[in-house]
Residue frames as a rotation matrix with the C-alpha (Angstrom) as fourth column:
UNK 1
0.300 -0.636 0.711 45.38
0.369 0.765 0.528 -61.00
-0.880 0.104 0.464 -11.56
UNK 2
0.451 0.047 0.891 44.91
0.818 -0.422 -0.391 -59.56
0.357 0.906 -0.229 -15.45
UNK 3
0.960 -0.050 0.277 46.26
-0.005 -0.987 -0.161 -56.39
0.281 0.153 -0.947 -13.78
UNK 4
0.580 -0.771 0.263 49.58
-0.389 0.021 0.921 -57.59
-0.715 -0.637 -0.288 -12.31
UNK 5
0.596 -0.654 0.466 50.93
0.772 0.626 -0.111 -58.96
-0.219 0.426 0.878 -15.14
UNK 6
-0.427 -0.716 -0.553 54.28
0.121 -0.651 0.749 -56.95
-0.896 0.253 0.365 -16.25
UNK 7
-0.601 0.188 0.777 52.66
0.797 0.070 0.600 -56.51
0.059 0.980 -0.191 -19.83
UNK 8
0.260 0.964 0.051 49.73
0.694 -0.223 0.684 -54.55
0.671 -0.142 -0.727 -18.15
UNK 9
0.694 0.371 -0.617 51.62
0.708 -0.508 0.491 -52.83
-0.131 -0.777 -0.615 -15.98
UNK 10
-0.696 -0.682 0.225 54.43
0.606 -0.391 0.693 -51.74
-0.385 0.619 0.685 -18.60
UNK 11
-0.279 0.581 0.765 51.54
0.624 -0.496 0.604 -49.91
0.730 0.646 -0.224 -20.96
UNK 12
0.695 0.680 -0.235 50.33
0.683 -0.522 0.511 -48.52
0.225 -0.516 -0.827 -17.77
UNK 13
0.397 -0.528 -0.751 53.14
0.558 -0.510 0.654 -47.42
-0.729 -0.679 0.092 -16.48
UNK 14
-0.761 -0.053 0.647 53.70
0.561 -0.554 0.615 -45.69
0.326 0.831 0.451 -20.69
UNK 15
-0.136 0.919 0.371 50.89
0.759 -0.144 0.635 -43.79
0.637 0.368 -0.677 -20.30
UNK 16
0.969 0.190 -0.160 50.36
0.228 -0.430 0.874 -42.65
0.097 -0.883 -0.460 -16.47
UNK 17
-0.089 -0.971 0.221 54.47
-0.224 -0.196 -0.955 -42.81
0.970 -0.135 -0.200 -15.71
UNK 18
-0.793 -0.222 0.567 54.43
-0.373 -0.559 -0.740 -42.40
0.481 -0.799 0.361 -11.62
UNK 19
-0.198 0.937 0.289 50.53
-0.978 -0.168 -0.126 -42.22
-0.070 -0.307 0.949 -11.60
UNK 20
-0.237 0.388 -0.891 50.03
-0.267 0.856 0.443 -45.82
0.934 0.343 -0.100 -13.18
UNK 21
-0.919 -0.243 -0.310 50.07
0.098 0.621 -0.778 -47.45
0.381 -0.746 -0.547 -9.56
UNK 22
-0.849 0.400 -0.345 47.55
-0.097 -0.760 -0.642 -45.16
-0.519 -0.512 0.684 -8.00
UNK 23
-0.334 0.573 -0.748 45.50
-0.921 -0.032 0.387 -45.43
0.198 0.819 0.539 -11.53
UNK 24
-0.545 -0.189 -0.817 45.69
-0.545 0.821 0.173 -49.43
0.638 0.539 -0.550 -11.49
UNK 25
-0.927 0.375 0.024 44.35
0.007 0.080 -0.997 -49.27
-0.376 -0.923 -0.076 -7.79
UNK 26
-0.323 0.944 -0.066 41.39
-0.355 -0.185 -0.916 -47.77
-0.877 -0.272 0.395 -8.70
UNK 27
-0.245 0.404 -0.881 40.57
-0.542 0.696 0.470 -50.05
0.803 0.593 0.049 -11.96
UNK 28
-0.844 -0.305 -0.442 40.65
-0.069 0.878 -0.474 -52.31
0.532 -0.369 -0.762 -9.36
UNK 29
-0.883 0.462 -0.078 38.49
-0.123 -0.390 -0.913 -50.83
-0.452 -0.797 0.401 -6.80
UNK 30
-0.316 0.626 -0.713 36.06
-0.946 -0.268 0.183 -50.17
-0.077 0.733 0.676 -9.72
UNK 31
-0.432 0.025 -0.902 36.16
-0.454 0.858 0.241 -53.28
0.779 0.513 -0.359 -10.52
UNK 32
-0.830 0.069 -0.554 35.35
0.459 0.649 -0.607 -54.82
0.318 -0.757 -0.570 -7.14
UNK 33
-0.855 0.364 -0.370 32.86
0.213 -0.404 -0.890 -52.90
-0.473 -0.839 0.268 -6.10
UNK 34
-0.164 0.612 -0.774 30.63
-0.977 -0.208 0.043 -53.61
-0.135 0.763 0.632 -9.57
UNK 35
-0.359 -0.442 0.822 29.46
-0.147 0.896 0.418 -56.97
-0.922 0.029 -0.387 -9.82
UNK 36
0.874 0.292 0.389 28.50
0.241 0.435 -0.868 -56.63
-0.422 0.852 0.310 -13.58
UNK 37
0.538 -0.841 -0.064 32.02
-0.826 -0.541 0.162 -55.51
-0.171 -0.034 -0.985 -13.97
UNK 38
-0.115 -0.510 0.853 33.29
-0.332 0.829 0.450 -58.86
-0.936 -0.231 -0.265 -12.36
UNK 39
0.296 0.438 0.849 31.39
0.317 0.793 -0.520 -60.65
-0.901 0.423 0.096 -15.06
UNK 40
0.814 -0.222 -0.536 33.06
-0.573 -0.459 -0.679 -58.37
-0.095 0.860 -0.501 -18.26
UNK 41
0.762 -0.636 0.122 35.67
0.519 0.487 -0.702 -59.45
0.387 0.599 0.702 -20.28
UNK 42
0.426 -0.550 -0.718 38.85
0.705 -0.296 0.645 -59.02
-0.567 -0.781 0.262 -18.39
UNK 43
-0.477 -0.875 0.077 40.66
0.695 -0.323 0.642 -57.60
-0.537 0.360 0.763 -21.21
UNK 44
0.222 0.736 0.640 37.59
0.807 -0.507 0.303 -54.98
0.548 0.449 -0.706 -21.94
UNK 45
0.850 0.230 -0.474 37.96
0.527 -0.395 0.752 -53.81
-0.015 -0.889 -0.457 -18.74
UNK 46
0.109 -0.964 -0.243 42.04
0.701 -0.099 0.706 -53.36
-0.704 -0.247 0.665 -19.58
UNK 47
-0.439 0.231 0.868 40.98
0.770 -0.402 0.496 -51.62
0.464 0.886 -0.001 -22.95
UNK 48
0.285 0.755 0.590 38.92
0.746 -0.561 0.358 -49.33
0.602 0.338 -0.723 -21.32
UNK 49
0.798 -0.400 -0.451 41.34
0.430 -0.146 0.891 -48.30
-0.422 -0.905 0.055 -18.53
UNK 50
-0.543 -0.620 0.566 43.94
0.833 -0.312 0.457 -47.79
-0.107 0.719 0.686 -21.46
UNK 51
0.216 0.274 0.937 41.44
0.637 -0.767 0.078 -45.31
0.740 0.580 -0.341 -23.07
UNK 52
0.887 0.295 0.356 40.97
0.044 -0.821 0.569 -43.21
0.460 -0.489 -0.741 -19.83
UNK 53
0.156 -0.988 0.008 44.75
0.719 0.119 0.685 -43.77
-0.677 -0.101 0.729 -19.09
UNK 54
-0.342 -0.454 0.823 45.55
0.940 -0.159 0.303 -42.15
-0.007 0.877 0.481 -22.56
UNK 55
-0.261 -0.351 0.899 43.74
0.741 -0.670 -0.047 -39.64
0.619 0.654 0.435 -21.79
UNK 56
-0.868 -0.477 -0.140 44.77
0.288 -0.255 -0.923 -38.74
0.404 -0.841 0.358 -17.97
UNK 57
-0.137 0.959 0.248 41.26
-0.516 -0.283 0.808 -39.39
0.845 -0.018 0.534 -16.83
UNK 58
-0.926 -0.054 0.374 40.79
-0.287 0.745 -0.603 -40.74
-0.246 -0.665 -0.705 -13.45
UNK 59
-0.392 0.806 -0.444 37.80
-0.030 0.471 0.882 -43.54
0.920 0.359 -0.160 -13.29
UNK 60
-0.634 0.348 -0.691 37.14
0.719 -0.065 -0.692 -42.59
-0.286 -0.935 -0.209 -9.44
UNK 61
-0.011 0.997 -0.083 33.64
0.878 0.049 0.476 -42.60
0.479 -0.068 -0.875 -9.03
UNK 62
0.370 0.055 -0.927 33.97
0.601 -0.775 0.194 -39.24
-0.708 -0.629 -0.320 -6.79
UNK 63
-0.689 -0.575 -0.441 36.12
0.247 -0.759 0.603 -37.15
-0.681 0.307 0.665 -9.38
UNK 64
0.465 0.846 -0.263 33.10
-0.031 -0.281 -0.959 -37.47
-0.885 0.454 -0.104 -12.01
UNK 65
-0.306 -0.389 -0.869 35.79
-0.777 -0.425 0.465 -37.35
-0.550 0.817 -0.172 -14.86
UNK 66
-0.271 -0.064 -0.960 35.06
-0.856 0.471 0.210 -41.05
0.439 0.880 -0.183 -16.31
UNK 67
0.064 0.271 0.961 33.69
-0.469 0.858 -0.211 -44.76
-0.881 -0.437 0.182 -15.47
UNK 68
-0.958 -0.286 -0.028 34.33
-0.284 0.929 0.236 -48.22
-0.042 0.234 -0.971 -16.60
UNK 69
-0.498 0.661 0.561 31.06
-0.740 0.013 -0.672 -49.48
-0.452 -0.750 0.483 -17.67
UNK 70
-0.872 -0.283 0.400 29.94
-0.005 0.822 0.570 -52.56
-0.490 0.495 -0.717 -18.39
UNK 71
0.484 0.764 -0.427 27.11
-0.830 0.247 -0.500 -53.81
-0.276 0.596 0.754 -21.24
UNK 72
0.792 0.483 -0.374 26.71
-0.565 0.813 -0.145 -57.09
0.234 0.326 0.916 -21.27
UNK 73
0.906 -0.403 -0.132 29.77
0.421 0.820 0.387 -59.03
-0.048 -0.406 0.913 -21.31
UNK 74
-0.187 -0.839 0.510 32.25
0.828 -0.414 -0.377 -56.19
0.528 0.352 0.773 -22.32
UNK 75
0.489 0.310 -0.815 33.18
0.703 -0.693 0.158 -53.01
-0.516 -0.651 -0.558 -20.66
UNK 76
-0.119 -0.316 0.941 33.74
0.757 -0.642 -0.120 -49.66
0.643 0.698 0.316 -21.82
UNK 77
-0.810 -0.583 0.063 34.62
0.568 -0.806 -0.167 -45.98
0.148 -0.099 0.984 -21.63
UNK 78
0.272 0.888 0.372 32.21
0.835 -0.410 0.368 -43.70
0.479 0.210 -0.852 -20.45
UNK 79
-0.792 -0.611 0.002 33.19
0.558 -0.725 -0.403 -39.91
0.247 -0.318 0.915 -20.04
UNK 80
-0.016 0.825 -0.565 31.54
0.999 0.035 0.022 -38.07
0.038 -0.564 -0.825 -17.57
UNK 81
0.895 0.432 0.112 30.22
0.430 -0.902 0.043 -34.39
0.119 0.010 -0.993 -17.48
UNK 82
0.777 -0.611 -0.152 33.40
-0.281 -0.553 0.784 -33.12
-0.563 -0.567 -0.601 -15.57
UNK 83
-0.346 -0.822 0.452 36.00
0.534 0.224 0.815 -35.52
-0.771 0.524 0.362 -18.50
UNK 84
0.257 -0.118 0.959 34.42
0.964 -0.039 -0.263 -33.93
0.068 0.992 0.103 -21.09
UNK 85
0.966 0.199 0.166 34.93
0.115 -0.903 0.414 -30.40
0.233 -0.381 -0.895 -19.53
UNK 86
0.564 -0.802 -0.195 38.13
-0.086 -0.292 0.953 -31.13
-0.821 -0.521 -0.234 -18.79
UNK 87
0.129 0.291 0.948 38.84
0.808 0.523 -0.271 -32.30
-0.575 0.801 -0.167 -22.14
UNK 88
0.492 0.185 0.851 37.91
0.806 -0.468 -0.364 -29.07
0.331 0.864 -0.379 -23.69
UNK 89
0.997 -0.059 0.044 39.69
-0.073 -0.823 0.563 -27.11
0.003 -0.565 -0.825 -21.06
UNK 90
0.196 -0.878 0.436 42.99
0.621 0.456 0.637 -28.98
-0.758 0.146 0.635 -21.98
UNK 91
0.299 0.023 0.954 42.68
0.949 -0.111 -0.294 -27.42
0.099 0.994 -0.055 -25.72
UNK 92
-0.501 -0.167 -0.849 42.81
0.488 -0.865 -0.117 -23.79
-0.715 -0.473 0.515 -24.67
UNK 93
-0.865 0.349 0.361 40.21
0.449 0.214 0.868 -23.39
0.225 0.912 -0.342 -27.17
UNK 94
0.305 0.899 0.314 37.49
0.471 -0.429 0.771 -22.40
0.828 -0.087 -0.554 -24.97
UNK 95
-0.719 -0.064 0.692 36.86
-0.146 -0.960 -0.240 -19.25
0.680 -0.273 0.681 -23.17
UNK 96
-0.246 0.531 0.811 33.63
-0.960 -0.017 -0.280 -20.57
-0.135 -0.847 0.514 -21.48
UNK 97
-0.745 0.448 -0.494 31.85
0.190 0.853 0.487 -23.62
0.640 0.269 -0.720 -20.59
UNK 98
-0.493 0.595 0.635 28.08
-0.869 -0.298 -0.395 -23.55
-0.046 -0.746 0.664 -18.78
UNK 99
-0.692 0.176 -0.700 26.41
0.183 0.981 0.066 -26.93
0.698 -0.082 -0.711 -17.85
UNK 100
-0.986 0.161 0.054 23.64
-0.040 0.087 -0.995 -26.58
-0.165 -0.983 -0.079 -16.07
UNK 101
-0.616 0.747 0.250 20.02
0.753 0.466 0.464 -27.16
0.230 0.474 -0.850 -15.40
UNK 102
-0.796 0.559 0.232 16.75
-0.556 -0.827 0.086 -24.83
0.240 -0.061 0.969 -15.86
UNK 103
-0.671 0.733 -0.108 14.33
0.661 0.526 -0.535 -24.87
-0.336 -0.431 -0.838 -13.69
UNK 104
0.100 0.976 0.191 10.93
0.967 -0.141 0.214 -23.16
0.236 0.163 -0.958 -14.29
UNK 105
0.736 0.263 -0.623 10.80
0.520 -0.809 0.273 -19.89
-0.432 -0.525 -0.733 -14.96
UNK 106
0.186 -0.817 -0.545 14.38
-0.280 -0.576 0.768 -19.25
-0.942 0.009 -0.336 -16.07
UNK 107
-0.411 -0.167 0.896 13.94
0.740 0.514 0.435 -20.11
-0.533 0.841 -0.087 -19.62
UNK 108
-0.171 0.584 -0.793 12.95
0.218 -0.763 -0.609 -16.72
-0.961 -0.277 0.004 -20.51
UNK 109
0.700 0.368 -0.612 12.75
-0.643 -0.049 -0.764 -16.79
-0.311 0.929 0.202 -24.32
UNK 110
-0.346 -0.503 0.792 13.76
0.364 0.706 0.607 -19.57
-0.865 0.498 -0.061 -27.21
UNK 111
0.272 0.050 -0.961 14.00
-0.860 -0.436 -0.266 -18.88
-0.432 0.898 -0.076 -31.01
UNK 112
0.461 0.264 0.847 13.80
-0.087 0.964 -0.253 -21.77
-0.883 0.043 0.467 -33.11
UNK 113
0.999 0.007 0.051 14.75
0.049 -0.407 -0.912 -19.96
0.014 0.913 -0.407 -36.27
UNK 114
0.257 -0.959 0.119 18.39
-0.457 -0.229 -0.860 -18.89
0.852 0.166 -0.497 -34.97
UNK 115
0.109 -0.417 -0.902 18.82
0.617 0.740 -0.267 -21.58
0.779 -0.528 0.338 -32.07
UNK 116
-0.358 -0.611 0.706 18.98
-0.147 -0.709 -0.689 -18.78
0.922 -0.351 0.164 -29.65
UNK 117
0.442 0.549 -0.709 17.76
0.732 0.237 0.639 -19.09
0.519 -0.801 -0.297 -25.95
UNK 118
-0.339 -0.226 0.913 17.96
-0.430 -0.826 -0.364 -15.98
0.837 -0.516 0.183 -23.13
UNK 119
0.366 0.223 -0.904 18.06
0.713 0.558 0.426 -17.72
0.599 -0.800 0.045 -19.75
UNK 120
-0.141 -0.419 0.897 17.50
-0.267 -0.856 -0.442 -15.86
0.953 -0.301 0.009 -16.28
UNK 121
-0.632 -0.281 -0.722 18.55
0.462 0.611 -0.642 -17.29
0.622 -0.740 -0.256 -13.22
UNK 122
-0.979 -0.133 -0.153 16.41
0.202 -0.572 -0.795 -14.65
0.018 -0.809 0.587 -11.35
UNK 123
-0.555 0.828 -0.078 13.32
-0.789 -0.494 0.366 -15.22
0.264 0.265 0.927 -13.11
UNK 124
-0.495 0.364 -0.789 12.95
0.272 0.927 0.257 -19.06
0.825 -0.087 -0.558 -11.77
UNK 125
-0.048 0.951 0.305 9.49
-0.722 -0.244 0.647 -19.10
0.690 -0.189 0.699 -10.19
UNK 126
0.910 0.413 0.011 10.19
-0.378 0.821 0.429 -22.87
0.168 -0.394 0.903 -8.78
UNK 127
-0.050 -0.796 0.604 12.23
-0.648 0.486 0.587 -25.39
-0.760 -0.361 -0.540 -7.63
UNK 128
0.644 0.361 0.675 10.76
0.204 0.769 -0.606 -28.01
-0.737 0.528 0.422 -10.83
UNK 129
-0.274 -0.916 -0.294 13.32
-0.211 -0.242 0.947 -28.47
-0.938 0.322 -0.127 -13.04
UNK 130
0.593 0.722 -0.357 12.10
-0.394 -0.127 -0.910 -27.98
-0.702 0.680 0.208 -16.84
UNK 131
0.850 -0.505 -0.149 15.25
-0.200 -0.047 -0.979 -28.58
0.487 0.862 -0.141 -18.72
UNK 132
0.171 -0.972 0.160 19.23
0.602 0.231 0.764 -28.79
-0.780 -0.034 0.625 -19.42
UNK 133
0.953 0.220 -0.208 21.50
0.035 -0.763 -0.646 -26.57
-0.301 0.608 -0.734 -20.93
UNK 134
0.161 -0.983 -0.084 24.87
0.625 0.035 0.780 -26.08
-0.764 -0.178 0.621 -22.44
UNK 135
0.996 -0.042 0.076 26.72
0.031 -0.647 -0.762 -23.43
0.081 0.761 -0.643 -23.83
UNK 136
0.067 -0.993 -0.094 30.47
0.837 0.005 0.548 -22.70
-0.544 -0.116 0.831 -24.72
UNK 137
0.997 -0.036 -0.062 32.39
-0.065 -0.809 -0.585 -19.94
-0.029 0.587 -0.809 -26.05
UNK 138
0.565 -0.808 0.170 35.31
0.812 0.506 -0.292 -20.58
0.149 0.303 0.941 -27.85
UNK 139
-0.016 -0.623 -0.782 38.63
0.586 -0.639 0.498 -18.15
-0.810 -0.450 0.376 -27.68
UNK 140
-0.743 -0.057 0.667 37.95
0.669 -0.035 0.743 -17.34
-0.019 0.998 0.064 -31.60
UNK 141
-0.688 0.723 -0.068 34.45
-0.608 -0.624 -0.491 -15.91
-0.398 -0.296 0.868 -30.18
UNK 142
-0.340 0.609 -0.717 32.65
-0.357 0.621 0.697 -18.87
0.870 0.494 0.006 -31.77
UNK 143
-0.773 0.179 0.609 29.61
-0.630 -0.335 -0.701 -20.01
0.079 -0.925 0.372 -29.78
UNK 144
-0.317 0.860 -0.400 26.53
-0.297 0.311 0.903 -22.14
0.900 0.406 0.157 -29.08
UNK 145
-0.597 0.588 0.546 23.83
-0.797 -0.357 -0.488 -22.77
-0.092 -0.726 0.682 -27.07
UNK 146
-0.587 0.531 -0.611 21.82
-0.136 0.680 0.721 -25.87
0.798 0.506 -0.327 -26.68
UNK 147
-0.448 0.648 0.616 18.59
-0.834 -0.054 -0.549 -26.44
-0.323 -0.759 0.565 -24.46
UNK 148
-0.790 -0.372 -0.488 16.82
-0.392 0.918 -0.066 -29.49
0.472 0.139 -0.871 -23.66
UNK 149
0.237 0.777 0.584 13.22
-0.938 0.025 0.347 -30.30
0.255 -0.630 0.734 -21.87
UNK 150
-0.411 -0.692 0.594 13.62
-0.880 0.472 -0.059 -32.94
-0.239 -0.547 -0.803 -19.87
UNK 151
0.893 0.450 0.025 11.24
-0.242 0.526 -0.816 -34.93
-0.380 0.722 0.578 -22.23
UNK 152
0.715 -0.484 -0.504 13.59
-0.658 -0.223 -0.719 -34.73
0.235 0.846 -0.478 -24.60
UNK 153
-0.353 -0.919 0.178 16.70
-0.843 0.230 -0.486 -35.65
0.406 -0.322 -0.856 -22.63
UNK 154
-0.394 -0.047 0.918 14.56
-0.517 0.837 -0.180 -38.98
-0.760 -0.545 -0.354 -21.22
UNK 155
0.898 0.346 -0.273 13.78
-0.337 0.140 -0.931 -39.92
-0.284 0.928 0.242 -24.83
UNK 156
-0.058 -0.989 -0.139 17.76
-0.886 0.115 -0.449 -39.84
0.460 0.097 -0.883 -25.22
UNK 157
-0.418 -0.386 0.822 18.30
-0.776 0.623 -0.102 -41.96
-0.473 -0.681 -0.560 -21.91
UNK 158
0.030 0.247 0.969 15.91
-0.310 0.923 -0.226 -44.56
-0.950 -0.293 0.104 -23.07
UNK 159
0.942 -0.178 -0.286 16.89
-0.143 0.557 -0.818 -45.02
0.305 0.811 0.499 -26.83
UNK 160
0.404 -0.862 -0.307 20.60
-0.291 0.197 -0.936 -45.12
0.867 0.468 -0.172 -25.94
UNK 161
-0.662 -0.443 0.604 21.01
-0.749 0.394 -0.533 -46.65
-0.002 -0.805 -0.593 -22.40
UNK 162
-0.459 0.140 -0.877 20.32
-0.002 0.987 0.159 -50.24
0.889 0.075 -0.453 -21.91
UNK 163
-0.891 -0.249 -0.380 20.41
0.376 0.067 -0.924 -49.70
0.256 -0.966 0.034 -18.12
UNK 164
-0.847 0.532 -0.008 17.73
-0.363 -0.589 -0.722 -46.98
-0.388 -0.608 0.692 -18.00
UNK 165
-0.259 0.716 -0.648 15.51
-0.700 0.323 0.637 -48.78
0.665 0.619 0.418 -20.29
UNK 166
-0.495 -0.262 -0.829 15.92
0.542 0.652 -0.530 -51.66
0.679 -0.712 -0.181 -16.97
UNK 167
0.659 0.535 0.528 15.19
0.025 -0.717 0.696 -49.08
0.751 -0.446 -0.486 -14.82
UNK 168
0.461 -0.696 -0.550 18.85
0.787 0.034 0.616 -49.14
-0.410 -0.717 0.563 -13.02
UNK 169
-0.378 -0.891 0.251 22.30
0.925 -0.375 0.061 -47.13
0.039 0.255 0.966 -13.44
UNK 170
-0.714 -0.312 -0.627 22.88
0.528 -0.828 -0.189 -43.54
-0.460 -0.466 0.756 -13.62
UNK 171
-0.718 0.641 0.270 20.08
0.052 -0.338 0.940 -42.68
0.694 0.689 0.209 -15.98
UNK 172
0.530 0.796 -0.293 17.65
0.484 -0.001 0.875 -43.49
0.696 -0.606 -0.386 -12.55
UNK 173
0.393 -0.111 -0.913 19.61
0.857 -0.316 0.407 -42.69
-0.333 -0.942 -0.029 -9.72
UNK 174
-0.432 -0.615 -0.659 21.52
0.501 -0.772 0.392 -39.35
-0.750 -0.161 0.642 -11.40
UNK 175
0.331 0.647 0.687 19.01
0.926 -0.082 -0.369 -38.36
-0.182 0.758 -0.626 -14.09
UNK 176
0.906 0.326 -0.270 19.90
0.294 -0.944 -0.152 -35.17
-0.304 0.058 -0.951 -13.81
UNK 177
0.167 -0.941 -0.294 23.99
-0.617 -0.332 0.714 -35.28
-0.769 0.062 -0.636 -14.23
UNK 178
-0.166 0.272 0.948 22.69
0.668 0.738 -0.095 -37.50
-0.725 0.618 -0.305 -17.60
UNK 179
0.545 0.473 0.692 21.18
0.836 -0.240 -0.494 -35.40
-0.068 0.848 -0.526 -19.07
UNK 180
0.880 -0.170 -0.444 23.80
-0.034 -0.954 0.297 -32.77
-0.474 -0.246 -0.845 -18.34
UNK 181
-0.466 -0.817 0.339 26.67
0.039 0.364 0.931 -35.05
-0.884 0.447 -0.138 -19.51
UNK 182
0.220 0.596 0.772 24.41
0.854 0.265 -0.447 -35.91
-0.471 0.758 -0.451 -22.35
UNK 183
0.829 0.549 0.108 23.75
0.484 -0.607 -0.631 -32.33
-0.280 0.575 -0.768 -23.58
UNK 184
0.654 -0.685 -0.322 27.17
-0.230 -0.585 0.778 -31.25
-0.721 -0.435 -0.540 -23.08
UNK 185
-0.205 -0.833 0.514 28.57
-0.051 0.533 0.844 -33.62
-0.977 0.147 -0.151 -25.08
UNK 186
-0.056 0.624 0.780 26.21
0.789 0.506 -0.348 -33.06
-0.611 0.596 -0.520 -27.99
């Protein structure tokens, strides 16, 4: 209902042009198919659809780029692994992005002194995943490198998600594309 009004579907249609329809669908969908969603403040939910509107993010659950999510009675923005990647690929700023996890073995040397880390995909001994990484390299040649034990990265989840602290949401069932958004974005 909150989405059909002409007010709601004017801003959308500023924003998206064309796409808005298509966009407004899947708020919906989202929306139906969450029942702590149902229970948010309608006009969170419209607030947070704006944000990822503004900034040509779809919130389908398949595309990974972004999600509507709710805490408590409000809902909010939450950019996923693949929006914030796209994101920085918009800028033309970066030359590389790597996202990915280390499993045992391929963590072949860390340097605490100069942040440095030498990872080898060919030295992984196991399947047991030890860690998370991210690294970029800008077009300037400016770099960095960040590693993670997966200690570490469930420390994160459970000071700053409600959910995983519950034991639900994507912190339990996707731990791993957490702590990948997570590091990425740090």
């Amino acid at each position: 209902e909150a989405l059909n009004a002409d007010s709601v579907k004017q801003k959308f249609y500023d924003l998206l042009g064309e796409k808005s329809a298509g966009f407004l669908s899947n708020v919906m969908t989202v929306v139906q198919n969450n029942t702590l969603l149902q229970k948010a403040d309608r006009n969170s939910i419209i607030l947070a659809a704006a944000q990822a509107a503004s900034l040509d993010l779809s919130i389908n659950p398949n595309l990974g780029l972004a999600a509507i999510v709710p805490f408590k009675d409000q809902a909010s923005l939450q950019l996923m692994r693949d929006g914030w990647v796209e994101l920085c690929l918009r800028t033309g700023q970066f030359k590389s992005i790597v996202n990915e996890v280390v499993y045992e073995g391929e963590l072949v040397e860390k340097n605490r002194f100069t942040d440095t880390y030498v990872f080898d995909e060919t030295k992984r001994v196991s399947d047991k995943p030890i860690g998370v990484m991210a690294s970029f390299t800008l077009t300037n040649g400016y770099s960095k490198t960040m590693y993670w034990t997966l200690d570490e990265c469930k420390k994160h989840g459970l000071r700053y998600s409600q959910t995983f602290k519950k034991g639900m949401g994507l912190w339990v069932t996707d731990f791993s594309a957490m702590c990948e958004k997570t590091l990425l974005k740090r």
